[in-house]
BAROTOR-901998 format. One record per atom (N, C-alpha, C): residue in one letter; z, x, y. Coordinates in steps of 0.05 Angstrom, whole numbers, plus 5000, padded with zeros to 4 digits. Layout:
AZXY
...
This chain:
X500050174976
X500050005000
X500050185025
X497750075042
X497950225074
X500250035095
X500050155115
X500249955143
X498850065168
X497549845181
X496149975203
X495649775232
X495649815247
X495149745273
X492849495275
X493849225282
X491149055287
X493048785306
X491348745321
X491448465339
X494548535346
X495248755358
X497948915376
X499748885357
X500448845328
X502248875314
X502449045289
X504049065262
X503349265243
X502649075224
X501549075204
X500648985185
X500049095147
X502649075136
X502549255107
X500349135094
X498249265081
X496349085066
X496249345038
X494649235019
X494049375005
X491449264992
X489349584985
X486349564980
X486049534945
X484549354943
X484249404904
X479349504906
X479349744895
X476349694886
X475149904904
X472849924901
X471750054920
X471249964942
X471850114964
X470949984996
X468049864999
X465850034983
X463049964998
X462649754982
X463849554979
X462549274967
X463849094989
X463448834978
X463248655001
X466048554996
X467148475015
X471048525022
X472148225012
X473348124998
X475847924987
X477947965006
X477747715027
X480847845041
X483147525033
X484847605024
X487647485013
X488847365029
X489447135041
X491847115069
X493446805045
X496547005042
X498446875036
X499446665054
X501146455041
X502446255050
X504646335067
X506846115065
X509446105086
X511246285062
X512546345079
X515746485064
X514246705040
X512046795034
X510846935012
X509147135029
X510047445010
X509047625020
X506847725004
X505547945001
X502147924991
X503147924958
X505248124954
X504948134922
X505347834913
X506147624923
X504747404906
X501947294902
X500047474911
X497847464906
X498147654883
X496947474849
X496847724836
X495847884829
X497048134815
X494748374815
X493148304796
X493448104775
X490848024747
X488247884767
X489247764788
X486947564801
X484947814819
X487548014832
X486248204855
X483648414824
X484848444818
X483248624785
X481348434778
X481548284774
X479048044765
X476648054789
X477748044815
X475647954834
X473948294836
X476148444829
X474748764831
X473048794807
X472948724784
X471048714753
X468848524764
X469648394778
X466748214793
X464248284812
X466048594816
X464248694844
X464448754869
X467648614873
X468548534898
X471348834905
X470948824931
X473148954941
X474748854954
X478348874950
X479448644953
X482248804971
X482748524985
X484948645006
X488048365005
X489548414996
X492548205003
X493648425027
X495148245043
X496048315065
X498948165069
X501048245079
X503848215090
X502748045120
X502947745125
X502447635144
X504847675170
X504547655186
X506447675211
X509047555201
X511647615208
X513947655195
X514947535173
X513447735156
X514947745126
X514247915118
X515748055087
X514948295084
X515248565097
X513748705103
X513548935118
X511648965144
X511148685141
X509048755176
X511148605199
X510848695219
X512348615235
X513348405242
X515748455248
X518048205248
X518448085274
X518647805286
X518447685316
X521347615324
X523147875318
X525647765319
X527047745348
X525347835366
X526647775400
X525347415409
X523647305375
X523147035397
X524946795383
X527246875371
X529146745364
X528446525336
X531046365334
X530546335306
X529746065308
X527845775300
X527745505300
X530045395292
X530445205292
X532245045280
X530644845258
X531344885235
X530544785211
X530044505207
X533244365209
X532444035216
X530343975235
X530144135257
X528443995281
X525744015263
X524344275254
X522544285251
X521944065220
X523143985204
X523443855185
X522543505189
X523943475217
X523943325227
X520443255238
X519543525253
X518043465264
X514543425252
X515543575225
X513343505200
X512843305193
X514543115195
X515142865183
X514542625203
X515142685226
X514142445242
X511342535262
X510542845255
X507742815261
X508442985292
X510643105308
X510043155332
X510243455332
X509843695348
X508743915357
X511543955368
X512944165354
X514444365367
X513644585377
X514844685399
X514244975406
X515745175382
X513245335385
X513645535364
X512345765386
X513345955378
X514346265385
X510846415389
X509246295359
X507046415350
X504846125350
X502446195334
X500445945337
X499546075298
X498345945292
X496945955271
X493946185274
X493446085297
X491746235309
X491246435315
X493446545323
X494946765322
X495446945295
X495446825279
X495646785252
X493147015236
X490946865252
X488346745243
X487047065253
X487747035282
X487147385281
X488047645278
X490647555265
X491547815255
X489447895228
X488547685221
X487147655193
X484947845207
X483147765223
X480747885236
X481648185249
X483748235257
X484748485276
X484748605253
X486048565222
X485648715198
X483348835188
X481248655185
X478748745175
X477048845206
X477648905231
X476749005247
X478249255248
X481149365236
X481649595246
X480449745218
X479749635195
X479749785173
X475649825178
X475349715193
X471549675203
X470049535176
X471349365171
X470549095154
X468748915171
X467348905177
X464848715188
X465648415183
X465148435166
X464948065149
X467248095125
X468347845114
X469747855089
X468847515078
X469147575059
X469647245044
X473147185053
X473446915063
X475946875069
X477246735046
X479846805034
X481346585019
X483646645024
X485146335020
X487446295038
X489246125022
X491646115009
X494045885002
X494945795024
X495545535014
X497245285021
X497245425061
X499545565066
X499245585097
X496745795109
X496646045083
X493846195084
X491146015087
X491945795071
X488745675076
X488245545098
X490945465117
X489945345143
X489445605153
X490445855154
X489646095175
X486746215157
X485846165142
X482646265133
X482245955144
X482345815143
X480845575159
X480445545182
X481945765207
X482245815226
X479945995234
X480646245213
X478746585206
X475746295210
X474946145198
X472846055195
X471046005214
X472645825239
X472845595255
X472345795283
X474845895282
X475646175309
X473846365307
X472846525274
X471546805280
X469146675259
X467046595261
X465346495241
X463446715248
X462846935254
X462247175248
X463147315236
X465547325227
X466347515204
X467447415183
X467047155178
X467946965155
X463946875137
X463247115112
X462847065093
X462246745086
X465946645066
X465346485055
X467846405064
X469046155050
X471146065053
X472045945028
X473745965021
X475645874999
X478845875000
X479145535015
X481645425014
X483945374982
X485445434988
X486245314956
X489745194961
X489845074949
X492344834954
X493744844980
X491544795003
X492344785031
X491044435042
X491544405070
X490444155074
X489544165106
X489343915124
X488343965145
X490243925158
X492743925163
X494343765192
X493643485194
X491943305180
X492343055191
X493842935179
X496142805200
X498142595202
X497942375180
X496342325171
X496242035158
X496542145123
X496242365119
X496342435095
X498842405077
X499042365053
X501942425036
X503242635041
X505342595049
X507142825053
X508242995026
X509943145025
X510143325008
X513043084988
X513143184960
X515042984948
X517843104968
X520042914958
X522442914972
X523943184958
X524343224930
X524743474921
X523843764924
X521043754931
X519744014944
X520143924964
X519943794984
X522143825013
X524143935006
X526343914991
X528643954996
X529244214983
X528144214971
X527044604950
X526144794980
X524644784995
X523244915015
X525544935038
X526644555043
X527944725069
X531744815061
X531844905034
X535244865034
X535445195042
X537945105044
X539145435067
X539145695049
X537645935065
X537746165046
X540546265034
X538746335009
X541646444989
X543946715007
X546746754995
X546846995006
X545947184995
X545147445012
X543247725003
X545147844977
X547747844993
X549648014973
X550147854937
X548347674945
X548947564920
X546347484899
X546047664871
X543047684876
X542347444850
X545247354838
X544947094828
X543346904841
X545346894856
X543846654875
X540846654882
X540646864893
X538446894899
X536146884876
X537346904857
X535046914839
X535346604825
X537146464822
X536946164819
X535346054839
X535546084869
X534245874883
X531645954885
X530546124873
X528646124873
X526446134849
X529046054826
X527645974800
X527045694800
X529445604818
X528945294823
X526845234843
X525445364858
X523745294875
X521745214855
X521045414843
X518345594827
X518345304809
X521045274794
X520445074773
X520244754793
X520844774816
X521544384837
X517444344835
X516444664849
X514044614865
X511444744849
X511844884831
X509345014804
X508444824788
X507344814770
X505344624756
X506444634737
X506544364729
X508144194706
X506344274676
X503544314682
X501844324666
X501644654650
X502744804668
X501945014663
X505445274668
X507845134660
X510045334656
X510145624662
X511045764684
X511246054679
X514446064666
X513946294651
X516646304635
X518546404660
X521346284659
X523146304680
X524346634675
X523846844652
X524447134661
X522247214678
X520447074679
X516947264695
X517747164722
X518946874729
X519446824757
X521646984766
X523946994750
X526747194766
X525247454768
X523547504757
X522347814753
X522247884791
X519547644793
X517547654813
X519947594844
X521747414830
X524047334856
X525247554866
X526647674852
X528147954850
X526348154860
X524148184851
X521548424871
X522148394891
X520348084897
X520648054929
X522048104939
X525448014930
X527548074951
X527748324959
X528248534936
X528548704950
X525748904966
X523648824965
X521948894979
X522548835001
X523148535009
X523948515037
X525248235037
X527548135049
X528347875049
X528847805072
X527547685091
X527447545118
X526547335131
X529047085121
X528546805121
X527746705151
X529046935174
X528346785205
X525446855198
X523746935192
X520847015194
X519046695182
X520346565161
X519146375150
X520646145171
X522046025189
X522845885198
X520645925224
X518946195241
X518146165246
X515246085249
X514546175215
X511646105208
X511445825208
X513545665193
X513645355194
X512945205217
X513645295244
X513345315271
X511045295275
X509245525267
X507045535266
X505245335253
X505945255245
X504445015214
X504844695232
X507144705233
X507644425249
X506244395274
X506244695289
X505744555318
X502344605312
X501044675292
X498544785298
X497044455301
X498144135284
X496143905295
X493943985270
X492543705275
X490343565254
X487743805264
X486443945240
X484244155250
X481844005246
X481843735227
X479143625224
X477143665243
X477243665266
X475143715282
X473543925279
X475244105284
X475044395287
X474244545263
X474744365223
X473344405204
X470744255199
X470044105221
X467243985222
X464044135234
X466344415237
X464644685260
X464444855231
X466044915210
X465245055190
X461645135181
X461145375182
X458145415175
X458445545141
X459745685146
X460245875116
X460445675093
X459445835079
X459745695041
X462645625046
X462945425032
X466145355028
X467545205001
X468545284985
X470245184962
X473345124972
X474044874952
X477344774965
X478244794936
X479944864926
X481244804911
X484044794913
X485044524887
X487344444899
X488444254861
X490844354863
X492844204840
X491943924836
X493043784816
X492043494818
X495543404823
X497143644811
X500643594805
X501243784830
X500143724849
X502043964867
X503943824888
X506743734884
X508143574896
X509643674922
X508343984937
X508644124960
X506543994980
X503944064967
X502343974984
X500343844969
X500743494974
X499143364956
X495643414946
X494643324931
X492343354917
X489843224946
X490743054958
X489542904989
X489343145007
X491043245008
X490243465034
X487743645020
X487543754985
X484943884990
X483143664995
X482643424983
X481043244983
X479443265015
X482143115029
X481643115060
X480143425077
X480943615070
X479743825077
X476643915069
X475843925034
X473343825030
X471843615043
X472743435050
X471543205070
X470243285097
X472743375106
X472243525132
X469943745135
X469143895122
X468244125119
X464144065114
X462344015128
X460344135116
X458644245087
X457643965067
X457844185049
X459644345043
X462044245039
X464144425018
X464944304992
X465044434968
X465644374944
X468544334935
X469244034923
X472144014919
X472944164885
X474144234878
X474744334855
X478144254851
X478444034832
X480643994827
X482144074798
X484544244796
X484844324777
X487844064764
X487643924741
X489643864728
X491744024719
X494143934719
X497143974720
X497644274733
X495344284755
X496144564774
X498644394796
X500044604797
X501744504830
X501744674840
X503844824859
X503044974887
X504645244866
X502745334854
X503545644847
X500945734839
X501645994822
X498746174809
X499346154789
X498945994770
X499246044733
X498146284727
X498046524715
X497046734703
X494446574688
X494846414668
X493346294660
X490146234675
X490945974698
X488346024715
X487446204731
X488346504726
X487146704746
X483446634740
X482446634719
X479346614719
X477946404734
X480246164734
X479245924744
X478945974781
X480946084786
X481546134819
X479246364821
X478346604807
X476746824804
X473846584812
X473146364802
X471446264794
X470046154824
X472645974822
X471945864849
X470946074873
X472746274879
X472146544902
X469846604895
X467446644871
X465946794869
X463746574872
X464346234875
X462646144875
X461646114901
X464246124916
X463146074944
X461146404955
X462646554947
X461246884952
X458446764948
X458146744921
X455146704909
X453346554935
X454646354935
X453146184957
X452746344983
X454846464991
X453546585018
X451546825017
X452246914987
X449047134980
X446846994985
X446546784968
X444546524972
X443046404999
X446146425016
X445346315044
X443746555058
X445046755051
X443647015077
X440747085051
X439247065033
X437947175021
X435846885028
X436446725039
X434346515042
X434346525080
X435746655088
X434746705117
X433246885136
């Protein structure tokens, strides 16, 4: 893993493959730093051809932390998911969106195929919308659009997402609540065994544990509003994929986002919910390379 200078902040990322092929760039969700992107999926997209990049999004992990713009208040923002209104938040999504672009501009990445989870896929949906010169392709996956009218997330993954962080000094804990997340909001269909999740809980932590950083991405998510418009500007190839069981972010938000989009292809997977089964790494491989494919397609017919 590097870190390097882009859009005035630091950014830890790490490269899988050779550079001179055409770039896979990764943008993780809320509260998740890149190694939950896995290395079987990053290896797969590299056996495909592809050169691939996960990245540490703005505070979490090891890229820089926004700790002079103070901390949200959790109920408010909980609150404000739920009845639809725009808090001020510290950051924008957008913001977000070009740290993604300031990455593949300081590393002199031209273009990338964009893919993005659940809060990644609104900021590659952004990468799309905001920089459609250096957005390839697009491939959303169990993300949605901001519009208000949609199913909200079940009442148990609410309450999995917003309950109060464990203490550090206690690495029980810490590794229960976050077996219980894995098992509230992962796919019913497809079980990861609960030693592979404490495995992956316990990494993370001690790689880095810094809950004000996810209180202010949430910030970011809430106040960013319905993008439908703004996914009706999409030019790039675009694939959505999305759980049929994903009780974080319902199976409607990919729907609704394929809708939105131009020629974009829905791909729904059964008893997926909002995690990465090891299992469907080929299936997620599949989708990324279909959209790639297509934008070979699109520039080889222009």
């Amino acid at each position: 893993m590097a870190q390097i200078s882009a859009n005035g902040i630091d950014i830890e990322y790490e490269r899988f493959g050779p550079e001179d092929r055409e770039t896979v760039l990764l943008i993780m969700g809320l509260s998740a730093q890149l190694t939950l992107w896995p290395v079987e999926l990053c290896d797969e997209l590299v056996s495909r051809g592809y050169h691939v990049i996960r990245f540490d999004n703005r505070d979490i992990g090891l890229s820089t932390k926004f700790e002079e713009a103070g901390t949200p208040d959790m109920g408010a923002l909980v609150g404000a998911l739920l009845s639809g209104n725009k808090p001020e938040a510290p950051y924008s999504l957008d913001d977000m969106a070009a740290d993604a672009v300031g990455l593949l501009d300081a590393l002199n990445i031209k273009k990338a195929h964009i893919v993005g989870a659940s809060m990644g896929g609104m900021i590659a949906q952004l990468v799309a919308t905001n920089h459609p010169d250096k957005t390839l392709s697009l491939t959303s996956i169990m993300s949605t659009t901001g519009n208000p009218e949609l199913p909200q997330a079940k009442p148990e993954a609410m309450a999995a997402l917003a309950a109060p962080a464990p203490d550090p000094n206690d690495l029980e804990a810490v590794a229960a609540r976050g077996v219980h997340t894995w098992n509230t909001i992962g796919s019913p269909g497809y079980r990861t065994d609960e030693t592979q999740v404490r495995e992956w809980v316990l990494r993370d932590f001690h790689r880095s544990f810094y809950p004000q950083g996810i209180l202010r991405q949430m910030a970011a998510i809430v106040s960013n509003g319905d993008r439908r418009e703004k996914l009706k500007t999409v030019t790039a190839p675009t694939v959505v994929v999305h759980g049929t069981d994903d009780p974080l972010v319902p199976v409607e938000g990919g729907r609704d986002t394929a809708a939105s989009i131009p020629g974009a292809e829905l791909i729904e997977i059964p008893g997926m919910g909002h995690d990465f089964p090891l299992v469907l790494v080929n299936t997620i491989a599949d989708a990324i390379t279909k959209a790639a494919s297509q934008s070979s397609n699109q520039a080889a017919a222009e």
